[in-house]
C-alpha positions as CSV (number, residue, x, y, z in Angstrom):
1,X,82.0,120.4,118.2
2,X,82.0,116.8,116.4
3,X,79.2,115.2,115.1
4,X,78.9,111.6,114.1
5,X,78.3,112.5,110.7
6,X,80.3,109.6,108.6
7,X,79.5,107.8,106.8
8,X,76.7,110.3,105.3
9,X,76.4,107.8,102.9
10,X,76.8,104.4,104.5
11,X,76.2,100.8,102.7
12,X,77.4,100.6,98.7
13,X,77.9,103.8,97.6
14,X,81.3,104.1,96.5
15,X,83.6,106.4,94.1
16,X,81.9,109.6,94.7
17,X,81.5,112.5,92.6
18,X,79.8,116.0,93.9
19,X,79.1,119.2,92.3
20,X,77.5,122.5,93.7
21,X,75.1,124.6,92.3
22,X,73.9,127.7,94.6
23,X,73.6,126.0,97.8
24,X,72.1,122.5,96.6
25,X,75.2,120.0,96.1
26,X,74.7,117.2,93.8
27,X,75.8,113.3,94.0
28,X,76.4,110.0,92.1
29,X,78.2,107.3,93.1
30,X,78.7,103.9,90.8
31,X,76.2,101.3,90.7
32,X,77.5,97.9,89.1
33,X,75.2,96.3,87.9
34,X,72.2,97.4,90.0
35,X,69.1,99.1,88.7
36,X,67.8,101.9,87.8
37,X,72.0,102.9,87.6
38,X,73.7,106.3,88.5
39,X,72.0,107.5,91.4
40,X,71.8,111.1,92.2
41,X,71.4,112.2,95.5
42,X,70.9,116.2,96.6
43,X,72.0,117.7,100.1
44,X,72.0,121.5,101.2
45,X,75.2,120.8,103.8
46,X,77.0,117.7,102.6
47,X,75.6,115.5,105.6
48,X,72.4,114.9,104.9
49,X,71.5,113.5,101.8
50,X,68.7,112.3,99.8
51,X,68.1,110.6,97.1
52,X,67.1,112.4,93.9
53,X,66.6,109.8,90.7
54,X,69.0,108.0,88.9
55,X,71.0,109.1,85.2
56,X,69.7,105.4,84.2
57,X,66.5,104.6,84.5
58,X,65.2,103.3,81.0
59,X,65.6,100.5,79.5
60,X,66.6,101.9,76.3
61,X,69.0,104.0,77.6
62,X,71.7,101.4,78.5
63,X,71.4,97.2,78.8
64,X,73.8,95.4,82.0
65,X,72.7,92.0,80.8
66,X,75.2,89.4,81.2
67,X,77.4,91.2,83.1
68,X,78.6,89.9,86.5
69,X,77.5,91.5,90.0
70,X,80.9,93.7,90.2
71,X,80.8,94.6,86.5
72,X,78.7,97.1,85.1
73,X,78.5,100.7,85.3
74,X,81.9,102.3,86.9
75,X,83.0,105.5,88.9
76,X,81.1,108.3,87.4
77,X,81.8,112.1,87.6
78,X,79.4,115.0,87.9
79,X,79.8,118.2,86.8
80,X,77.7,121.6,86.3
81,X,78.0,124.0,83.5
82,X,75.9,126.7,81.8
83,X,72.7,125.6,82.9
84,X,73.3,121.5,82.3
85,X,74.5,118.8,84.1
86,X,77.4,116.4,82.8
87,X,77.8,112.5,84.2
88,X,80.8,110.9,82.6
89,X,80.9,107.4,83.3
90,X,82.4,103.8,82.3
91,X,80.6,100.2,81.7
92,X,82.7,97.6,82.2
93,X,82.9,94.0,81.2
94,X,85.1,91.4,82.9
95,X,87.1,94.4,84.6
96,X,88.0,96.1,82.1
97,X,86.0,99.8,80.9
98,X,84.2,98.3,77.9
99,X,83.1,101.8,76.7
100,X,82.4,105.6,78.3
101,X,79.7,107.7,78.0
102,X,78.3,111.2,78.8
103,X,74.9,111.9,79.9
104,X,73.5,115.6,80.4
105,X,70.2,117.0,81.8
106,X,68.9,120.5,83.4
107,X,67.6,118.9,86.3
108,X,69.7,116.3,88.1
109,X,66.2,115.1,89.1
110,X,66.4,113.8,85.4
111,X,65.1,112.8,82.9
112,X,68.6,112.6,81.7
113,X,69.8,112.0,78.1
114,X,70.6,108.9,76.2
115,X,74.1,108.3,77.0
116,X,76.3,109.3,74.1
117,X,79.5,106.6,73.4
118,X,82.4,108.5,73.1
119,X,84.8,106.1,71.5
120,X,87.3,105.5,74.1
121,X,88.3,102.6,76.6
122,X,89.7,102.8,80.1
123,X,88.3,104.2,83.8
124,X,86.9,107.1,85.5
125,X,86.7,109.6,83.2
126,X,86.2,113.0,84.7
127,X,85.7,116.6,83.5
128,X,87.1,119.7,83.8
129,X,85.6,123.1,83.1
130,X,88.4,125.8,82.5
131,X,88.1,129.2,83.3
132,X,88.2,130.1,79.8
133,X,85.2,127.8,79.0
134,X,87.0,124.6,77.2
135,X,86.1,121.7,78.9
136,X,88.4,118.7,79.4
137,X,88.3,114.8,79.5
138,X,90.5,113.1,81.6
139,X,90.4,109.0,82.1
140,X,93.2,106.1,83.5
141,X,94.0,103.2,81.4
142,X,96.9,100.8,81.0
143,X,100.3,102.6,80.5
144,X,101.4,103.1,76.9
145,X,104.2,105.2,77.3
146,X,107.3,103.5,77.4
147,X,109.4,104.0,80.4
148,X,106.9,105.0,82.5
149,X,106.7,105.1,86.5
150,X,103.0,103.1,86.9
151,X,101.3,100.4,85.4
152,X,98.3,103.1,84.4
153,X,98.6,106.3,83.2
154,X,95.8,109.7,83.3
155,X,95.5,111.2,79.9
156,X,93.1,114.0,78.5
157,X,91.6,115.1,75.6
158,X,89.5,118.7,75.2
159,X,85.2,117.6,75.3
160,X,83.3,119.8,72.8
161,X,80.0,120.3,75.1
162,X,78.3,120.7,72.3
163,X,78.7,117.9,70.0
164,X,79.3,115.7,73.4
165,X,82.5,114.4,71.6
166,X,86.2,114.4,72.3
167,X,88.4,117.0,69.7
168,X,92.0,117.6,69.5
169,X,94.8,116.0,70.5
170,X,95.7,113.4,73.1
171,X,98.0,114.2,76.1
172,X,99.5,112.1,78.7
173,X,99.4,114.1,82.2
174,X,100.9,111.3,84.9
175,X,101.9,107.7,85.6
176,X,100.8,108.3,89.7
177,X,103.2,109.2,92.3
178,X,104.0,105.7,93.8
179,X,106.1,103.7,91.9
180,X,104.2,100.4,90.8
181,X,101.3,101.3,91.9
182,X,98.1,101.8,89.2
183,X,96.6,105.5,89.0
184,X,93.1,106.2,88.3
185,X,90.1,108.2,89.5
186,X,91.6,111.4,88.0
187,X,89.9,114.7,89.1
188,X,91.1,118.2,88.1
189,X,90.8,121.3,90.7
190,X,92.2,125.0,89.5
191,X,93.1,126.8,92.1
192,X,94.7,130.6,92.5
193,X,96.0,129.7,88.5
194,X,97.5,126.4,89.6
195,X,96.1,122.8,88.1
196,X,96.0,120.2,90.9
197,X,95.4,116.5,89.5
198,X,94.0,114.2,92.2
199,X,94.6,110.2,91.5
200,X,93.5,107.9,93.4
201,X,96.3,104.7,93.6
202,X,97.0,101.6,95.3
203,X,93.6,99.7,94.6
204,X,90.9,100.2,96.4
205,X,91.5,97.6,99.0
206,X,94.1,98.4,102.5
207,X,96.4,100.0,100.1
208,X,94.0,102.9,98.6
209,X,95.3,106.4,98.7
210,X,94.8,110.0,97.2
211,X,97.7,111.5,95.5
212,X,98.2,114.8,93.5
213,X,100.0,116.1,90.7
214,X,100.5,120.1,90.2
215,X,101.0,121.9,86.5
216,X,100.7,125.8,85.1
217,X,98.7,124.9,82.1
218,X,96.3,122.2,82.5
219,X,97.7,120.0,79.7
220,X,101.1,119.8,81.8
221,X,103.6,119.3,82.2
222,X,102.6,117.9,85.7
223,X,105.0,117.0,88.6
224,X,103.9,114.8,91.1
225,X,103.0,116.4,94.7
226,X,105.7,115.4,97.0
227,X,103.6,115.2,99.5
228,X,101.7,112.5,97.8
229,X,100.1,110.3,99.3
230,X,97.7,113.0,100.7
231,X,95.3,110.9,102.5
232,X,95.2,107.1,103.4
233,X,94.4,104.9,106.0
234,X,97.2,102.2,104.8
235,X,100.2,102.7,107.3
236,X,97.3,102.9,110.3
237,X,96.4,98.9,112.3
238,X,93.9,96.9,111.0
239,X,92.2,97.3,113.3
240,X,91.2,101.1,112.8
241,X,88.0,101.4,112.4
242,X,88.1,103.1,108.6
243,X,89.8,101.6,106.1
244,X,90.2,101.7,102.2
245,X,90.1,105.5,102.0
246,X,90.7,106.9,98.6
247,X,88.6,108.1,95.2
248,X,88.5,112.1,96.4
249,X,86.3,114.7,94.7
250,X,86.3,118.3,96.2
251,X,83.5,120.9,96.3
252,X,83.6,124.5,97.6
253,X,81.2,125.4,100.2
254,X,79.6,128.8,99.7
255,X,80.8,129.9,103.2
256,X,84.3,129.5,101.3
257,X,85.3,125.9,102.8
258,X,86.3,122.7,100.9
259,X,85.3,119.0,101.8
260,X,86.2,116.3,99.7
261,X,84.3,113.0,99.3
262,X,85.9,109.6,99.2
263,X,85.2,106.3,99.9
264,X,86.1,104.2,102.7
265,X,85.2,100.7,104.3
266,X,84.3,99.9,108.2
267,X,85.9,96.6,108.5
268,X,85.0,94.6,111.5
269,X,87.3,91.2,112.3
270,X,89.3,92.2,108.8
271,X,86.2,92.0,106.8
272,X,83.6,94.2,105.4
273,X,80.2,93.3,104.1
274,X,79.0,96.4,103.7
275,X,80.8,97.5,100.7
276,X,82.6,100.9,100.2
277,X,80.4,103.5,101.5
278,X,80.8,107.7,101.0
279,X,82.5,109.9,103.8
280,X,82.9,113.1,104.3
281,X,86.6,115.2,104.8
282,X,87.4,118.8,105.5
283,X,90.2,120.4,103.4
284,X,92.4,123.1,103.7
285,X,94.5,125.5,101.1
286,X,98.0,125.5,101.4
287,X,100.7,127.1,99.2
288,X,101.6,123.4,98.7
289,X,98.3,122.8,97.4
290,X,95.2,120.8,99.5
291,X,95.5,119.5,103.1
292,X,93.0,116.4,103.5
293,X,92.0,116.1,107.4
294,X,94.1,118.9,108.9
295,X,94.9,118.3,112.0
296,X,94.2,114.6,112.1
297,X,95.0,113.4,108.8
298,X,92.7,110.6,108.8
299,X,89.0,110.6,107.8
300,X,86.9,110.1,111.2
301,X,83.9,109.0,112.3
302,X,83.3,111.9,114.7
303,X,84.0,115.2,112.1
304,X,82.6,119.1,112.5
305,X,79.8,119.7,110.2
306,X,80.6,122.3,107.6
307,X,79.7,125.7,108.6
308,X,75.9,126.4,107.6
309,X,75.0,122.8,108.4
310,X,71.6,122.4,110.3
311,X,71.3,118.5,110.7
312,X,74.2,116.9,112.5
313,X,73.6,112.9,112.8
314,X,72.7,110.9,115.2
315,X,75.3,108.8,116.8
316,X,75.8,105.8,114.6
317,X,74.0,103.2,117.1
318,X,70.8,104.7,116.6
319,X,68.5,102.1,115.5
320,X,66.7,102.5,112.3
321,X,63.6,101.1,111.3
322,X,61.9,101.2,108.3
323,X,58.5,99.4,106.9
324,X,57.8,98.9,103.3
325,X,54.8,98.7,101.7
326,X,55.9,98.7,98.5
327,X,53.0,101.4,97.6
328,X,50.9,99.2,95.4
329,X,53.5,97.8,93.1
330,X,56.2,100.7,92.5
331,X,59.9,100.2,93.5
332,X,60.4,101.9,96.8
333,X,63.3,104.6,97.1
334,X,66.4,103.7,97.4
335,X,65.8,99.8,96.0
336,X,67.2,98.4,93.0
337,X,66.9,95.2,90.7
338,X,69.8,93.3,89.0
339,X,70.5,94.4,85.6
340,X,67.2,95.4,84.3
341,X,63.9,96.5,85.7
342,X,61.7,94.3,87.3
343,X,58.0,94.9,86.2
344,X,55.4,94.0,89.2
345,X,52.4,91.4,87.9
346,X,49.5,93.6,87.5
347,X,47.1,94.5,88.5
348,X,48.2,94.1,92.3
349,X,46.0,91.9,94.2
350,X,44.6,92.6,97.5
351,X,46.3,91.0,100.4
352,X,44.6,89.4,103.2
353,X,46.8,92.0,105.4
354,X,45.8,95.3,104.5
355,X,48.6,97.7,103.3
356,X,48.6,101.7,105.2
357,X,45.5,103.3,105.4
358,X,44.4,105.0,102.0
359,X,46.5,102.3,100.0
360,X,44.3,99.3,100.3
361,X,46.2,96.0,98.5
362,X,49.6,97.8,98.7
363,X,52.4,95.2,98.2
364,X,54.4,94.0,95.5
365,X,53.3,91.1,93.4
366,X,56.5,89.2,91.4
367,X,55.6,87.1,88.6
368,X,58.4,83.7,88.9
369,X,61.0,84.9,86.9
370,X,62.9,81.4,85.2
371,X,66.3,83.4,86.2
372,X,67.8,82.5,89.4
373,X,70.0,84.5,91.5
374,X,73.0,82.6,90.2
375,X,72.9,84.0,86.4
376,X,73.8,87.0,84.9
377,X,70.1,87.9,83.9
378,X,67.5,89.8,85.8
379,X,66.0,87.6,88.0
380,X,62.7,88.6,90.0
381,X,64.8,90.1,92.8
382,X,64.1,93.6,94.6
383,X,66.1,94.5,97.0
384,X,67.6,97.5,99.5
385,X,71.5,97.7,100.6
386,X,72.6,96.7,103.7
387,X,73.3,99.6,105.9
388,X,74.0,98.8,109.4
389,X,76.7,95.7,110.4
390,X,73.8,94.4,113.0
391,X,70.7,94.4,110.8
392,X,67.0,92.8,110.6
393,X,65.0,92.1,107.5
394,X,61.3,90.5,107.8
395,X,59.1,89.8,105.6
396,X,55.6,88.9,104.9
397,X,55.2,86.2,101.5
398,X,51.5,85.1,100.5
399,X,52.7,82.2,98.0
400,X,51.7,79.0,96.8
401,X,53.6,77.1,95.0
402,X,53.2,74.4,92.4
403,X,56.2,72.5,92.3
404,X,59.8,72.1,94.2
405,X,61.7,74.3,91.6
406,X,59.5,77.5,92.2
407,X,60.5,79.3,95.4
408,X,59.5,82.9,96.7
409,X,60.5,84.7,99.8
410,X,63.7,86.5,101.4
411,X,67.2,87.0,100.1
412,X,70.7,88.3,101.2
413,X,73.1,88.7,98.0
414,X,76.5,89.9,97.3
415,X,77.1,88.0,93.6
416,X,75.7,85.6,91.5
417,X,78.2,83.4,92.8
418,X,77.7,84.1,96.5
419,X,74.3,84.5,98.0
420,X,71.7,83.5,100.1
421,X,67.5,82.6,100.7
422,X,64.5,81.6,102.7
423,X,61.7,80.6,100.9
424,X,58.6,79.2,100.5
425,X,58.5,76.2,98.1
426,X,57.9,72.5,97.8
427,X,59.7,69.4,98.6
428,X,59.9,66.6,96.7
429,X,57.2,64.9,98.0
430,X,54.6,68.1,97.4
431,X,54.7,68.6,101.0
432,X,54.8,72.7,101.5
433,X,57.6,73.6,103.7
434,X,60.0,76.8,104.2
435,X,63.8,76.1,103.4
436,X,67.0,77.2,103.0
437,X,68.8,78.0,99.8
438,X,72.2,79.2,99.2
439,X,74.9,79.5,96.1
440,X,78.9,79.7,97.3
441,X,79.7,79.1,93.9
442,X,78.9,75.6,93.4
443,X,75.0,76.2,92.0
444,X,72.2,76.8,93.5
445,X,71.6,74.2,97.0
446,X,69.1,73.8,99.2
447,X,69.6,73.5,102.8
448,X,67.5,73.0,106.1
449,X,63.7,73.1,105.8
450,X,60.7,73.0,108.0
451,X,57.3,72.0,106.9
452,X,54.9,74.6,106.5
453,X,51.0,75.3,106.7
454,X,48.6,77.2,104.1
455,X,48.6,80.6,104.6
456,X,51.0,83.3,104.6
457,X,54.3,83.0,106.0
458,X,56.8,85.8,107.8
459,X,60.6,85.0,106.9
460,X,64.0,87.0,108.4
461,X,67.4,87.3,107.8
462,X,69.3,88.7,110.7
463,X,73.3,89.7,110.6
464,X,75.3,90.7,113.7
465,X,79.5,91.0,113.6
466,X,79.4,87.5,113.5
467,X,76.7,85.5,111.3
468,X,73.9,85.9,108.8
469,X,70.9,84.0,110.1
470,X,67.8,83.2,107.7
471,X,64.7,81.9,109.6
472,X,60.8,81.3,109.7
473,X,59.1,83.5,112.2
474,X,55.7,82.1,113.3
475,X,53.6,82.4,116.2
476,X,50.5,84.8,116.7
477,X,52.8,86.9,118.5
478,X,56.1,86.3,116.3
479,X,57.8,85.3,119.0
480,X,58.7,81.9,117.8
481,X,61.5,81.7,115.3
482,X,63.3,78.6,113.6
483,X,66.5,79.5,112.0
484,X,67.2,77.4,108.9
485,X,70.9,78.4,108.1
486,X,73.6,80.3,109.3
487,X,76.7,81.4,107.4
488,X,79.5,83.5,108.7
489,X,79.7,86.9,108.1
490,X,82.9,86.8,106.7
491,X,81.6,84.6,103.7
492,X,79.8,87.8,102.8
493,X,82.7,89.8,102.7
494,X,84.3,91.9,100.0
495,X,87.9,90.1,101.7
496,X,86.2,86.3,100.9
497,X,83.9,86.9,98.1
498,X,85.6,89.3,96.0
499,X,84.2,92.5,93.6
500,X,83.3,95.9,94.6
501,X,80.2,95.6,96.0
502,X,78.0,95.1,99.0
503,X,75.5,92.7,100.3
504,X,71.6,93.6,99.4
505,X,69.0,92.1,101.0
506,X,65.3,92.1,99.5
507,X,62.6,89.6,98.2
508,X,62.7,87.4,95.3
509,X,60.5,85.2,93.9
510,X,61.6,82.3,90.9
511,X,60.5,79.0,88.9
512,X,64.2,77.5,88.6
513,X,64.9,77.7,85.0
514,X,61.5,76.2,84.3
515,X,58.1,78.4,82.5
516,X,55.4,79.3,85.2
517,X,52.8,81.8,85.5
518,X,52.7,81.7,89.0
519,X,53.2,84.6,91.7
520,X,54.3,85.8,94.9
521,X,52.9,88.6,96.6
522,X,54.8,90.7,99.4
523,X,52.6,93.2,101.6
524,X,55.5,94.3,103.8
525,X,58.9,94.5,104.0
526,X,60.6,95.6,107.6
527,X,64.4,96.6,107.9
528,X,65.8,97.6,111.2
529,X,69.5,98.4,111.2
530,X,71.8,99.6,113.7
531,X,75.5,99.3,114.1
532,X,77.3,99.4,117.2
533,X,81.6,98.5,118.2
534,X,80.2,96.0,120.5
């Protein structure tokens, strides 16, 4: 029987990384620039998972200020050993892997360690425990062996657990198996005493792919896989519904099965908004080494559940709703800030709509933050990703502001330089109103506005396959709605925008460069998401 099971992690999660221990698999997929970084999610059968904390998730640890949206923190890899957990992982500045680090805990629940610089450049490193107990680093960087087959190249070097340094001597394992193409996302499997190397090459746009290498002794030498590529979606019509698919990690089941993780897109028109988002493919043992999709050879929507698995998903059209209330201040699961954390103005202030029952004055109250949503700061911006291709935010904003540069309310974001509000502000002439505010690159500009009465005000943005629509709702009954700005999806996109990521959406509140001690509380926050082919 299929299930619709993928993606089982859908919106901006991409280059996965799983480990099992017992029966309880763990997760972590990058994160940018978004915080707290690294997070870890837990499942007991692969589909269903839930988040579980994050490897970053104090200041100290780790500072993402001043890098761009699509920068940040890079394609980590989990693994398990003796008792402690492993997360390998690379910052990166203007595309390039600044620096790599290793963080460890005994509870992937955290807290986790400081992260520990380990002196070397490049892209997803990975680890690799041997049978014999040494434990190996592998990354991608820029080929610097001469005459070589690929732009990039996978080398190694052994990790001594427990200095958490590199030792020994450097080796050079591949240049990728397509000719021109760049190789990274190394990950090393051992199985019945043979080393598979799984690459990931072609980008991670249409041309994405897994590959393989085989060796004898895990420092080589390794020949490619002629079988290579092993899994993509590249020579299929664009039109298919998955797209992208690449960046494979494998786990064994304790029934005795493997599934690999990879990302993937769901373009619709050519374009995703989304971002890249985590599926889920059964694999098969072969003399020849690991069969990705047998049968099929493509990564589907509709898959069989591995064997044990008690929660098969709903079908994918099932609407989703979810209501915030932001539990008196705290960052609700599953939200992040930009760069840094955002600290809620305290104490929190009752609002004239109560919060649940036992939680009176539960909402989130955001002092003006002077950063905007164009700079590479952390502005006063919460937010959740967008899940579902037809999706609808609301929310509640009690604000008053004091002049035309401070705005609070609602905003859809995919980069500092592409992003989108409704607010609550001022216009020139003091008058209150609600308005339109968008940045495609150009700064920060306002656009259609409505005047607007004391009192609180409810504000949506509302996507389908089509457009993004930000709007007033008003009414006693919410049934009147005045949309203020429409933007294509497409401008959105990963295809038009650029970078790795996907579109947010969540409240903001700011001052526009300027000091203020001013606030803006939200009581609620509503998302209902679905996504259907029509």
């Amino acid at each position: 029987m299929l299930n619709e099971i993928n993606p089982v992690l859908p919106g901006c999660h991409p280059d996965p990384s799983v480990c099992r221990v017992g029966d309880d698999y763990w997760l972590v997929v990058s994160s940018f620039t978004y915080w707290p970084a690294l997070p870890v999610f837990h499942s007991r059968d692969l589909v269903a998972w839930e988040p579980a904390g994050h490897v970053i998730d104090r200041p100290e640890q780790l500072s993402l200020d001043g890098l761009e949206t699509s920068d940040g923190i890079w394609a980590p890899t989990i693994r398990h050993h003796d008792g402690v957990f492993y997360v390998v992982s690379t910052v990166a500045d203007d595309r390039q892997g600044a620096f790599n680090f290793v963080a460890t805990a005994v509870d992937p629940r955290g807290p986790w360690s400081q992260p520990v610089d380990l002196g070397v450049k490049g892209i997803d490193p990975s680890l690799f425990f041997d049978t014999d107990g040494r434990c190996w680093f592998t990354i991608c960087r820029d080929s610097e062996t001469r005459g070589s087959s690929g732009p990039g190249e996978i080398w190694m070097r052994e990790f001594d657990v427990d200095a958490l340094a590199l030792v020994g001597p450097e080796y050079v394992l591949w240049h990728g198996a397509v000719s021109g193409a760049w190789v990274e996302a190394p990950h090393i499997v051992r199985r019945d005493g043979v080393y598979h190397l799984l690459g990931a090459e072609g980008g991670t746009e249409r041309r994405h792919s897994v590959t393989a290498a085989r060796a004898t002794a895990v420092t080589g030498p390794w020949a490619t896989d002629p079988r290579s590529p092993l899994l993509t979606h590249r020579h299929l019509s664009p039109e298919h519904p998955i797209q992208n698919v690449g960046h494979a990690d494998l786990v064994d089941t304790p029934s005795g099965e493997t599934w690999a993780v990879v990302l993937a897109v769901r373009p619709v028109d050519g374009v995703h908004a989304l971002g890249r988002e985590t599926f889920l493919v059964p694999v098969e043992w072969t003399p020849d080494g690991p069969v990705f999709a047998p049968g099929t050879g493509m990564v589907q929507s509709r898959e069989r559940v591995p064997a044990g698995a008690t929660a098969p998903r709903q079908p994918a059209v099932t609407r989703v709703h979810e209501r915030v209330h932001f539990d008196a201040g705290l960052l609700p699961t599953g939200w992040s800030s930009i760069r840094g954390q955002v600290v809620p103005k305290a104490p929190a202030v009752a609002s004239t709509e109560s919060g649940p029952v036992g939680q009176p004055g539960a909402g989130m109250r955001l002092a003006l933050s002077q950063e905007t949503l164009s700079t590479t700061a952390t502005p006063a911006f919460i937010a959740r990703r967008q899940q579902h291709l037809d999706v609808r935010a609301t929310a509640r904003v009690e604000f008053d502001p004091v002049s035309s540069t401070e705005e609070a309310g609602l905003a859809l974001f995919h980069a500092g330089h592409r992003w989108a509000s409704v607010v609550v502000t001022l216009d020139e002439q003091g008058r209150r109103i609600c308005a339109a505010t968008a940045d495609f690159g150009d700064g920060p500009a306002r656009g259609g506005a409505v005047l607007l009465s004391s009192g609180p005000a409810v504000l949506a943005v509302s996507a389908d396959r089509d457009e993004y629509r930000l709007s007033l709702v008003r009414g006693p009954d919410a049934s009147e709605e005045v949309v203020l700005a429409r933007h294509p999806r497409s401008a959105f996109s990963t295809e038009e925008a650029g970078g790795f990521v996907g579109v947010h959406i969540g409240i903001h509140a700011s001052s526009g460069g300027r000091p203020s001690g001013n606030s803006a509380f939200f009581p609620w926050f509503d998302y209902d998401g679905w996504h259907s082919s029509t």
